[in-house]
C-alpha positions as YAML, in Angstrom:
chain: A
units: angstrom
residues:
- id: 1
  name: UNK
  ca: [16.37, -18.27, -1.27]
- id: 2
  name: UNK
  ca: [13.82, -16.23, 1.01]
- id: 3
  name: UNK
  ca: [12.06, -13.18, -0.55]
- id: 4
  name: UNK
  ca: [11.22, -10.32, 1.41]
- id: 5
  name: UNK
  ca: [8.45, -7.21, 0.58]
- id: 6
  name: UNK
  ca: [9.49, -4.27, 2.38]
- id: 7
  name: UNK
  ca: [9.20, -1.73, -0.21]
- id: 8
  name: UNK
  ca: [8.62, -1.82, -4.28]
- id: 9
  name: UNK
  ca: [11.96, -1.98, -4.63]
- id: 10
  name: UNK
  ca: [11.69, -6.02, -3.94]
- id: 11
  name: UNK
  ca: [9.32, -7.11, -6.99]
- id: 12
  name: UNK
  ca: [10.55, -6.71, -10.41]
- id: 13
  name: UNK
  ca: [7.90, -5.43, -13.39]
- id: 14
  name: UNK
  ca: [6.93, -9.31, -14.34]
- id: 15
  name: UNK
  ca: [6.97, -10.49, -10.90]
- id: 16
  name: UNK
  ca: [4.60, -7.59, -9.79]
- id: 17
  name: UNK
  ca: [2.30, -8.29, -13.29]
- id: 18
  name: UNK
  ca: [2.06, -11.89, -11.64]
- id: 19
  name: UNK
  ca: [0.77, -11.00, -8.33]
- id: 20
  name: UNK
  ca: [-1.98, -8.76, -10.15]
- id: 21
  name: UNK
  ca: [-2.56, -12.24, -12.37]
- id: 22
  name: UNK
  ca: [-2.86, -14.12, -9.50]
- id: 23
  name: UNK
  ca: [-4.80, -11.74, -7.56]
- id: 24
  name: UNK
  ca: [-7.73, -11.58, -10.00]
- id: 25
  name: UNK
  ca: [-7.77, -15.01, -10.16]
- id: 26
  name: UNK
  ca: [-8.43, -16.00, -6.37]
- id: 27
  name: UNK
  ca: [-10.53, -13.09, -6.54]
- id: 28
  name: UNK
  ca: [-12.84, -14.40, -9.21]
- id: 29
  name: UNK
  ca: [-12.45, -18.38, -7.47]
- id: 30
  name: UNK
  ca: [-13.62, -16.87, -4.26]
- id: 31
  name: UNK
  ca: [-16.47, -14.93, -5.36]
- id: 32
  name: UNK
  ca: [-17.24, -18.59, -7.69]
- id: 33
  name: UNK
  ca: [-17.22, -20.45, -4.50]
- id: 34
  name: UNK
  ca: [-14.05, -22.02, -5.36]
- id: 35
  name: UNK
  ca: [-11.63, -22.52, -2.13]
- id: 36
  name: UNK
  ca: [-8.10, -22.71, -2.93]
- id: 37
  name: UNK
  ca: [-6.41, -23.58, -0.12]
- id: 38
  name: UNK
  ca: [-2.55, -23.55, -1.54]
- id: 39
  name: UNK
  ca: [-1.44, -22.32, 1.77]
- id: 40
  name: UNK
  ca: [-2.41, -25.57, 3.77]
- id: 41
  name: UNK
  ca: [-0.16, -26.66, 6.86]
- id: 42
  name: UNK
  ca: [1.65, -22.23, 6.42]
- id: 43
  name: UNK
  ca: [1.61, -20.16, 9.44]
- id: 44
  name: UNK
  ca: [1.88, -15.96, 9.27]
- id: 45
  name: UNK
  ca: [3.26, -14.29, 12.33]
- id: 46
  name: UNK
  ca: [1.66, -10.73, 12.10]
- id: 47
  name: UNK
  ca: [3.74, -8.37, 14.75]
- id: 48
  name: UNK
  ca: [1.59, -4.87, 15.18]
- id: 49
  name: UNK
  ca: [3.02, -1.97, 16.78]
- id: 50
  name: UNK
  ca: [0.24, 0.64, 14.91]
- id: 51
  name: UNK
  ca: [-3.33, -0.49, 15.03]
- id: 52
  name: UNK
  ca: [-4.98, -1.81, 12.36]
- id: 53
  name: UNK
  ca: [-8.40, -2.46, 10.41]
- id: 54
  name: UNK
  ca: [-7.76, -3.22, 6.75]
- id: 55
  name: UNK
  ca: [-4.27, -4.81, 7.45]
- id: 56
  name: UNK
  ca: [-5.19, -7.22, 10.03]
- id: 57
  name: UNK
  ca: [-8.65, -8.47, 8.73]
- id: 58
  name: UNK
  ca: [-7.19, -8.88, 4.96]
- id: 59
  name: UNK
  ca: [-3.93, -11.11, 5.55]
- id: 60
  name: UNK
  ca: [-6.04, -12.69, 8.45]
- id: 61
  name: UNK
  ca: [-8.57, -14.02, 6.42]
- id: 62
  name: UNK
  ca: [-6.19, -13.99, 3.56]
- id: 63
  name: UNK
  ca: [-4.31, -16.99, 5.02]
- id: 64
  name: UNK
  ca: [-7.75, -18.17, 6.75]
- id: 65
  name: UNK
  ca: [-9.14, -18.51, 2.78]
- id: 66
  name: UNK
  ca: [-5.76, -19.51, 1.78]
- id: 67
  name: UNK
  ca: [-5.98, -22.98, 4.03]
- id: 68
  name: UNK
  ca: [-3.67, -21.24, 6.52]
- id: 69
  name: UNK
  ca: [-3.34, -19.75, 10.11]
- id: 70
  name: UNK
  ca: [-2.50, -16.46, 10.85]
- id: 71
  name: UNK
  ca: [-0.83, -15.42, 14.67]
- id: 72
  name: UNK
  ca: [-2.04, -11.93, 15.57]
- id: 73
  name: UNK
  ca: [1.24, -10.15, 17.60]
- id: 74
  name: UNK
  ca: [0.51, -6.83, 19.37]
- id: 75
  name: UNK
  ca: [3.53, -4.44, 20.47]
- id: 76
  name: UNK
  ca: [1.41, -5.43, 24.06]
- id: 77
  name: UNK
  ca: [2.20, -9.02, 23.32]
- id: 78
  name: UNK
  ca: [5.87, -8.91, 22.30]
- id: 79
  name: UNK
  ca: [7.16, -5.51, 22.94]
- id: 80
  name: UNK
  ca: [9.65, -5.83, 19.78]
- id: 81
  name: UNK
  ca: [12.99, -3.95, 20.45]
- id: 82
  name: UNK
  ca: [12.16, -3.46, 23.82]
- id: 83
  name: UNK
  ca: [11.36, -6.79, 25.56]
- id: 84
  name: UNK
  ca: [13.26, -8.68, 22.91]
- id: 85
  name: UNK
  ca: [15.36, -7.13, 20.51]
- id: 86
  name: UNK
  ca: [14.79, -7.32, 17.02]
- id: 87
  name: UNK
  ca: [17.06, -9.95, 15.63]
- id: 88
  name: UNK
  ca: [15.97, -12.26, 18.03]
- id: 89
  name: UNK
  ca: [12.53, -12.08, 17.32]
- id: 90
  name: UNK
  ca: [13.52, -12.90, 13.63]
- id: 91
  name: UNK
  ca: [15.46, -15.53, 14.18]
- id: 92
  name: UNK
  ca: [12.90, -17.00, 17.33]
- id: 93
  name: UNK
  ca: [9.72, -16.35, 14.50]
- id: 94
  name: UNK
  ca: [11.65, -17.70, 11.98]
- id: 95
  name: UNK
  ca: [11.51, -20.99, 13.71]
- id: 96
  name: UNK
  ca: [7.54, -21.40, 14.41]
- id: 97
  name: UNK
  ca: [6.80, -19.31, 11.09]
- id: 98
  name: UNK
  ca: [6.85, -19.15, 7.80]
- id: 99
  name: UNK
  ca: [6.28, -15.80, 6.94]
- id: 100
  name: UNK
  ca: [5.95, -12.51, 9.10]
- id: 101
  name: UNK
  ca: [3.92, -9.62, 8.05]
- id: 102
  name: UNK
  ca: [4.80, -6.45, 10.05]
- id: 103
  name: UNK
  ca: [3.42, -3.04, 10.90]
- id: 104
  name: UNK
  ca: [5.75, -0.93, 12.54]
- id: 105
  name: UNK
  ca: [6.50, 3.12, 12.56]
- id: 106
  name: UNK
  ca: [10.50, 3.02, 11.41]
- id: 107
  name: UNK
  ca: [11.05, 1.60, 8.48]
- id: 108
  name: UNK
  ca: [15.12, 0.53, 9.73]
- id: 109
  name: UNK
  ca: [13.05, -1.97, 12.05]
- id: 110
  name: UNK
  ca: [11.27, -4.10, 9.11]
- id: 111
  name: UNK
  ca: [14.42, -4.06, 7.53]
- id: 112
  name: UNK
  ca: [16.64, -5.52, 10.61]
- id: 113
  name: UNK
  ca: [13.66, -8.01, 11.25]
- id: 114
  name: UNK
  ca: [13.81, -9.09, 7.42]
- id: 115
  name: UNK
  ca: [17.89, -9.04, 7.92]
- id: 116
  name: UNK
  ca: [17.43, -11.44, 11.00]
- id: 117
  name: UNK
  ca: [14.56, -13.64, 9.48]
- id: 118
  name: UNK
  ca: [15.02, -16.60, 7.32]
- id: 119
  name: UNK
  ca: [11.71, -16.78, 6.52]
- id: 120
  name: UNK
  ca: [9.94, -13.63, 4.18]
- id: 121
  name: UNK
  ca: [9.21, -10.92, 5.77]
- id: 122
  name: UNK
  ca: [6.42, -8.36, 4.60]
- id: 123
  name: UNK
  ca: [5.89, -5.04, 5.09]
- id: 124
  name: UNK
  ca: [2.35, -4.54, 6.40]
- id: 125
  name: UNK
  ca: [3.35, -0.29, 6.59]
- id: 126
  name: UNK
  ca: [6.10, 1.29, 7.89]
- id: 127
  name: UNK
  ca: [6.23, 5.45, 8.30]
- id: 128
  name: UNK
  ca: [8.54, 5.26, 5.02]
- id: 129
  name: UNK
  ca: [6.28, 2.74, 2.48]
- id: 130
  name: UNK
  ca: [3.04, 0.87, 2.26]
- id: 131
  name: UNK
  ca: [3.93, -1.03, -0.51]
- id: 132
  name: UNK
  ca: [0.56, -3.39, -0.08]
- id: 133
  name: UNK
  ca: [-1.33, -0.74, -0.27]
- id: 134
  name: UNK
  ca: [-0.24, 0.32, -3.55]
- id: 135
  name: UNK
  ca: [-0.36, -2.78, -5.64]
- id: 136
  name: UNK
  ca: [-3.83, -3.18, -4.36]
- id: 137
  name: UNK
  ca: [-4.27, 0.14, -5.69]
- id: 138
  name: UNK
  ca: [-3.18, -0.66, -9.10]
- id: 139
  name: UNK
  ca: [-4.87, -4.24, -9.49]
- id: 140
  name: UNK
  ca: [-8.06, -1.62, -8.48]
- id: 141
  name: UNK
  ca: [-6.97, 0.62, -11.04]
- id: 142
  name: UNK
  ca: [-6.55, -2.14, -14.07]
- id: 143
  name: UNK
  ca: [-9.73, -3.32, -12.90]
- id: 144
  name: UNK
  ca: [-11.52, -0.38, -13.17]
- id: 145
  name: UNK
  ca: [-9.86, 1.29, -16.42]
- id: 146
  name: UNK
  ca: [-8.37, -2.38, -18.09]
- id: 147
  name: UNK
  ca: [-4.80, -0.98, -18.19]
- id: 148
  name: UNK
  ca: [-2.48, 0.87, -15.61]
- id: 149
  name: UNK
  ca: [0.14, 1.74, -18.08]
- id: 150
  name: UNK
  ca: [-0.23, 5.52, -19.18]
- id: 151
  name: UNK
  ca: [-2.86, 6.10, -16.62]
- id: 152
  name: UNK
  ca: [-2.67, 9.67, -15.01]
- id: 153
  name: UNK
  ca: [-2.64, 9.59, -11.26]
- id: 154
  name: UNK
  ca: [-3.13, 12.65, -9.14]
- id: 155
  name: UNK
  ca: [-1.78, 12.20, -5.54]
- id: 156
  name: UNK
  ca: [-2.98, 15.08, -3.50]
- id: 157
  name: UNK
  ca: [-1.88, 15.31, 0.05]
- id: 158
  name: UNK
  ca: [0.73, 14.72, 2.62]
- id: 159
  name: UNK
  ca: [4.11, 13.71, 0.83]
- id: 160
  name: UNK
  ca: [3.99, 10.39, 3.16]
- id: 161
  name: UNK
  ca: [4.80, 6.78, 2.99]
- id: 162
  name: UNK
  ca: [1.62, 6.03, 0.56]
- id: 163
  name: UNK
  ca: [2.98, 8.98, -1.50]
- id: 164
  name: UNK
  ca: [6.74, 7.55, -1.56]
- id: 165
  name: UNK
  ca: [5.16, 4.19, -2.38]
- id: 166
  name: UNK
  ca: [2.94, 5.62, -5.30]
- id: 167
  name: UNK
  ca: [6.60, 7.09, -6.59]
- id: 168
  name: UNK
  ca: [8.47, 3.73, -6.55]
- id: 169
  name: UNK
  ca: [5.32, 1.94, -8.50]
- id: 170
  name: UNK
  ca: [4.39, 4.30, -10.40]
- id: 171
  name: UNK
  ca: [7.67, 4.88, -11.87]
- id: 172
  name: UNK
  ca: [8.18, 1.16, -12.10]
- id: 173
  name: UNK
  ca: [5.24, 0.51, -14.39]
- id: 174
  name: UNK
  ca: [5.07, 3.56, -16.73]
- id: 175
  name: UNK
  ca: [1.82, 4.85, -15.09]
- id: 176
  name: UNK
  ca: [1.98, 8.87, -14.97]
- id: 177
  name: UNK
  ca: [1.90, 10.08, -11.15]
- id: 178
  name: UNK
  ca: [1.73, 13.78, -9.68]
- id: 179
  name: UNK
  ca: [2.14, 14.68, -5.93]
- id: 180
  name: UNK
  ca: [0.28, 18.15, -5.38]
- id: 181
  name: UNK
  ca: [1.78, 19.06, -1.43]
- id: 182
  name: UNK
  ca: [2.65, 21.86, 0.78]
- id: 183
  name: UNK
  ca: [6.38, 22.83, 0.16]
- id: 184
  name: UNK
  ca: [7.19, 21.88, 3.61]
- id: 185
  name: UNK
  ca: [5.09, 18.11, 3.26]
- id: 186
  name: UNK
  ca: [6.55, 17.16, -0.26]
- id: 187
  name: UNK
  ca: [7.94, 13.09, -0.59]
- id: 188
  name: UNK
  ca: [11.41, 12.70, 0.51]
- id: 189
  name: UNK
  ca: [14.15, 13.97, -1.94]
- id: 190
  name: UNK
  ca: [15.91, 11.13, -2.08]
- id: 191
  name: UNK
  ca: [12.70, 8.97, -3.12]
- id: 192
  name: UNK
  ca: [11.95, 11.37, -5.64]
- id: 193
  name: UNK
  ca: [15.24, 11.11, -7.13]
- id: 194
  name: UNK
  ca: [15.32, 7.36, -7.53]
- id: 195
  name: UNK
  ca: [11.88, 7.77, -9.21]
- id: 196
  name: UNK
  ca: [12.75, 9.85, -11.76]
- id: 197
  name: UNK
  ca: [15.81, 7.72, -12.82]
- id: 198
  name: UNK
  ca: [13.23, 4.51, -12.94]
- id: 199
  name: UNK
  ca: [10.72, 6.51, -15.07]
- id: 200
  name: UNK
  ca: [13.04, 7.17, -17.83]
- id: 201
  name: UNK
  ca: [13.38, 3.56, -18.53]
- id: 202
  name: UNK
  ca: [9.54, 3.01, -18.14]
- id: 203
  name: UNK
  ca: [7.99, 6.01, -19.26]
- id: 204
  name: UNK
  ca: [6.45, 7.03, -16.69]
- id: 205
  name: UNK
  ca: [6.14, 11.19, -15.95]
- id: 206
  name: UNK
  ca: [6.47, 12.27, -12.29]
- id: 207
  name: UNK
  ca: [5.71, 15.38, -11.11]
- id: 208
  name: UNK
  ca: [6.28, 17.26, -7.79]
- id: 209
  name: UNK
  ca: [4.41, 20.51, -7.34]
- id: 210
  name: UNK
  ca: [2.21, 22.47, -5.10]
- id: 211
  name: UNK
  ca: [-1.26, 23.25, -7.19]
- id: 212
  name: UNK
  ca: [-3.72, 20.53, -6.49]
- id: 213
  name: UNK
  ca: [-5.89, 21.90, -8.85]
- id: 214
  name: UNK
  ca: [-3.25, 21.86, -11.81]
- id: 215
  name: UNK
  ca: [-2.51, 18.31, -10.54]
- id: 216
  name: UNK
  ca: [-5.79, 17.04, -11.15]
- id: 217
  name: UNK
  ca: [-6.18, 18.49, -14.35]
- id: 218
  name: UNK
  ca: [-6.32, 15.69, -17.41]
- id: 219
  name: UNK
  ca: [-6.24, 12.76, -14.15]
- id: 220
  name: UNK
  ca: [-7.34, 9.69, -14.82]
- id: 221
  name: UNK
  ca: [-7.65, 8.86, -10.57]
- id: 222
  name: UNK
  ca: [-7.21, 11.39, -8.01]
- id: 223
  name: UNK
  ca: [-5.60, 9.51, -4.45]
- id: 224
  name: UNK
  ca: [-5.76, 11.21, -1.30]
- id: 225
  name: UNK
  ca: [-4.80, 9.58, 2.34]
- id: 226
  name: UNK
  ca: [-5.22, 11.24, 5.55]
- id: 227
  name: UNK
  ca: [-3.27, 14.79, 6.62]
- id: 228
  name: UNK
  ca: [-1.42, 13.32, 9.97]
- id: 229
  name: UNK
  ca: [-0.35, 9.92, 9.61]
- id: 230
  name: UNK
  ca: [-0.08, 7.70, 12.86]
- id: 231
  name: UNK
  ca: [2.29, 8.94, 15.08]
- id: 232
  name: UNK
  ca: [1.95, 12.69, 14.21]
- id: 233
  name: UNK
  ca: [-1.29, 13.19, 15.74]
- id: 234
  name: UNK
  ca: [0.21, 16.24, 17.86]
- id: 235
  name: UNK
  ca: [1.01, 18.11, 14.73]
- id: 236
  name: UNK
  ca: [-2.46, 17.57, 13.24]
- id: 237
  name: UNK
  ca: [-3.92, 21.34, 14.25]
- id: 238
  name: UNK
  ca: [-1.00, 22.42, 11.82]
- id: 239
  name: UNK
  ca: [-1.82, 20.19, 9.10]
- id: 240
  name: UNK
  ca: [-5.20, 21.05, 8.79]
- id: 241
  name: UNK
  ca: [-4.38, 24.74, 8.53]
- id: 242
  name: UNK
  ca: [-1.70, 24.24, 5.63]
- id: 243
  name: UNK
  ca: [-3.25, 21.08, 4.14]
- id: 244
  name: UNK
  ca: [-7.07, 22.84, 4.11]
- id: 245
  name: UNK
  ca: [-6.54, 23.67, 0.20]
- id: 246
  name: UNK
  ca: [-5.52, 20.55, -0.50]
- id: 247
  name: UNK
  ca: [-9.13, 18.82, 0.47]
- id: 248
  name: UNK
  ca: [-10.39, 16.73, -2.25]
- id: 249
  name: UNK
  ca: [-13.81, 18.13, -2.41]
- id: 250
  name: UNK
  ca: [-16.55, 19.04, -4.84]
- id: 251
  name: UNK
  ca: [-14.81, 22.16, -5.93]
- id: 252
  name: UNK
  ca: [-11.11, 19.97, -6.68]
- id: 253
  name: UNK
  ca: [-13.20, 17.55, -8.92]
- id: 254
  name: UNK
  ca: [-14.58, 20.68, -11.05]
- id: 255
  name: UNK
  ca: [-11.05, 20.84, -12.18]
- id: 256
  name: UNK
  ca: [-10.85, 16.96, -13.21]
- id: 257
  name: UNK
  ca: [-12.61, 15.16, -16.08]
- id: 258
  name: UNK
  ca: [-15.82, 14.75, -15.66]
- id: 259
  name: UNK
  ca: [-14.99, 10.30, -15.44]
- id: 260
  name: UNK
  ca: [-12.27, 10.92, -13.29]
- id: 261
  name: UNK
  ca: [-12.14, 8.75, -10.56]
- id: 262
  name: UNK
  ca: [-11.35, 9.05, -6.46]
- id: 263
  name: UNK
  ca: [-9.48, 6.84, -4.20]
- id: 264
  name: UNK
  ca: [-8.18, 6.45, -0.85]
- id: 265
  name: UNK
  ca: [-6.32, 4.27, 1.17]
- id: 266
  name: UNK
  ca: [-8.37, 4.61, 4.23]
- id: 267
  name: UNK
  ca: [-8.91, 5.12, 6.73]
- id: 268
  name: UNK
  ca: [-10.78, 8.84, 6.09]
- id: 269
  name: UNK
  ca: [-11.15, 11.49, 8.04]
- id: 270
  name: UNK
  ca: [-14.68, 13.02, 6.55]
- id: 271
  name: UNK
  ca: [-14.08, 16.41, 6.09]
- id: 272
  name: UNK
  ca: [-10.56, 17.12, 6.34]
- id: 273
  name: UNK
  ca: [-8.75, 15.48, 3.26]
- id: 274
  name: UNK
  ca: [-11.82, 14.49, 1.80]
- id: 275
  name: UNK
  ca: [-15.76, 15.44, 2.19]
- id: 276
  name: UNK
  ca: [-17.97, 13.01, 2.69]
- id: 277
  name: UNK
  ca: [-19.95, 14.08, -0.34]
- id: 278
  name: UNK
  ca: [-17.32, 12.60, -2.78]
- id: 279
  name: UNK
  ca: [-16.14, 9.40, -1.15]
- id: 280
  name: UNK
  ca: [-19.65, 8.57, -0.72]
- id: 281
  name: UNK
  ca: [-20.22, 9.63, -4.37]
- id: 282
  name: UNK
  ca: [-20.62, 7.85, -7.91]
- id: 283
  name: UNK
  ca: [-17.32, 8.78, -8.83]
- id: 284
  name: UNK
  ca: [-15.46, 7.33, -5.52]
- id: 285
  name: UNK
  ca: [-14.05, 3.58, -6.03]
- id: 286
  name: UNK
  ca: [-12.74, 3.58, -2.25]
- id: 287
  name: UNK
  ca: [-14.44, 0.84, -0.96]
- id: 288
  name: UNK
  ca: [-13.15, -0.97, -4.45]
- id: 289
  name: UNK
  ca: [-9.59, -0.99, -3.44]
- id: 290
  name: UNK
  ca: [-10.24, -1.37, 0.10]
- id: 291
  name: UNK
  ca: [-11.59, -4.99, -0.71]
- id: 292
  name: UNK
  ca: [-9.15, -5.46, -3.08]
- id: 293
  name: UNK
  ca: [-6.35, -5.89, -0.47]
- id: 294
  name: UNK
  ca: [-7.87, -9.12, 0.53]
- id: 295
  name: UNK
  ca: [-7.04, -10.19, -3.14]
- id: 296
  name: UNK
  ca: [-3.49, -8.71, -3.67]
- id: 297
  name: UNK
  ca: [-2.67, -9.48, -0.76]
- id: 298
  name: UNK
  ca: [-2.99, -13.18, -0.79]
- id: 299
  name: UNK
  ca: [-1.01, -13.20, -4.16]
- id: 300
  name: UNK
  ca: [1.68, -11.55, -1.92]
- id: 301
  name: UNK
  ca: [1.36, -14.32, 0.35]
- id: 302
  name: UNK
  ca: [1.15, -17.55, -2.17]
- id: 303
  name: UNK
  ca: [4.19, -15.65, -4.16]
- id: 304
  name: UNK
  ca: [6.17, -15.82, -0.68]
- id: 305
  name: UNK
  ca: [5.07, -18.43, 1.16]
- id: 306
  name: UNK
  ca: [5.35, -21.12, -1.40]
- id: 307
  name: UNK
  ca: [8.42, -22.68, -2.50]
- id: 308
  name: UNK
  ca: [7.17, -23.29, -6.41]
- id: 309
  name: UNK
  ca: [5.76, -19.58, -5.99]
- id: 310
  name: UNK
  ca: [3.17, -19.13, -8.70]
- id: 311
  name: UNK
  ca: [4.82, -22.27, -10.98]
- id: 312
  name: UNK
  ca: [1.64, -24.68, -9.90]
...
């Protein structure tokens, strides 16, 4: 049976400790010189209707290191749901394929592709979830601190898809997560919600509020991502007026411990949600997770793309 990624939702506790395994391991091969090319003869259809930096270049070399081939799709290319509608693109891709990696803005789209699709489908960011980004945030975070469990995270920002992805992992693996956001830019209620249940049964705490500076108080990592996501670039005046006390700044890190660490899932807009001072500073591990997408990310794709999964 296939297995999709489209949120967190998808990868159970132990199957999302595996990936971490398995990501520290072809990240230690590859820096030993040691090719693993378990992916030999696999092709990975990557459709892209927002640009990209991080996403393409990581699951394109991902598969490239992993003895595969990766198809780069733009919207240009395909025009998905226009030119061809979306089932029919799963079920054409689903023929030359054997996975598909998308990055799309509506999250419905990713699902009806994965719905059409009998090959996995994964979800390279949607305007809903970015679930990549978050487990490479985590296997950053475990590398950096040796555990995520009980680890205080301090999301400061827009409540946006990395913030509803944060919620559904957090909650999932007992680490401790608050959102500092405007009222009006807080995660989705619903998402929230579903969080909370999932924490009770792993421990984690999640918080909602509005005080960035009470957020970061007692954090182990403070996360930030930019103030107008793709998409919402006319709003982005706006934003910067209600978002301005939110900047993660000299000042905000005062109010941390004095090891506290910064990330972000990039890219950054240098002096707007964060200065330039701290993501270029000794305390900023940004350019950590950033590389460690390559790794996660091609534990996503041997978990997927191989029948045996992580068994050999």
């Amino acid at each position: 049976m296939k297995r999709d990624l489209l949120t967190l939702d998808d990868l159970s506790v132990d199957e999302i400790e595996q990936i971490l395994a398995r990501a520290a391991l072809r990240k230690k091969e590859l820096r030993a010189g040691i090719p693993h090319p378990v992916l030999q003869g696999k092709t990975l259809g990557m459709i892209f209707k927002k640009p990209s930096s991080r996403t393409r270049v990581s699951f394109e070399v991902g598969m490239y290191q992993l003895g595969g081939y990766a198809v780069v799709l733009s919207h240009q290319d395909i025009r998905m749901g226009q030119r061809e509608s979306v089932p029919d693109i799963g079920r054409l891709f689903s023929r030359y394929l054997h996975g598909i990696m998308v990055r799309t803005f509506a999250h419905e789209e990713a699902e009806e592709l994965a719905q059409y699709a009998t090959i996995p489908v994964i979800n390279g960011l949607t305007d809903l979830t970015h679930p990549c980004q978050i487990l490479a945030a985590i296997f950053t975070i475990q590398e950096q601190l040796g555990r995520y469990r009980g680890v205080k995270v301090a999301y400061v920002g827009d409540g946006n898809n990395v913030a509803h992805s944060w919620l559904k992992g957090a909650s999932k693996l007992g680490i401790h997560l608050t959102i500092a956001s405007p009222p009006q830019y807080q995660p989705r209620a619903d998402i929230v919600k579903k969080a909370l249940e999932v924490a009770e049964q792993s421990g984690s705490q999640i918080e909602i509020i509005t005080d960035p500076r009470v957020a970061v108080k007692g954090a182990d990592i403070i996360y930030t991502d930019v103030w107008a996501s793709m998409g919402q670039e006319a709003e982005l005046e706006t934003r910067r007026q209600v978002f301005a006390p939110y900047q993660v700044n000299q000042d905000l890190l005062q109010a941390a411990k004095p090891e506290t660490l910064v990330m972000h899932c990039l890219p950054a807009h240098r002096g707007e949600e964060i200065t330039a001072e701290v993501i270029d500073g000794e305390r900023s591990i940004v350019f950590e997770e950033a590389e460690n997408r390559l790794h996660v990310q091609k534990a996503i794709l041997e978990f997927l793309l191989r029948p045996e999964g992580f068994a050999a």
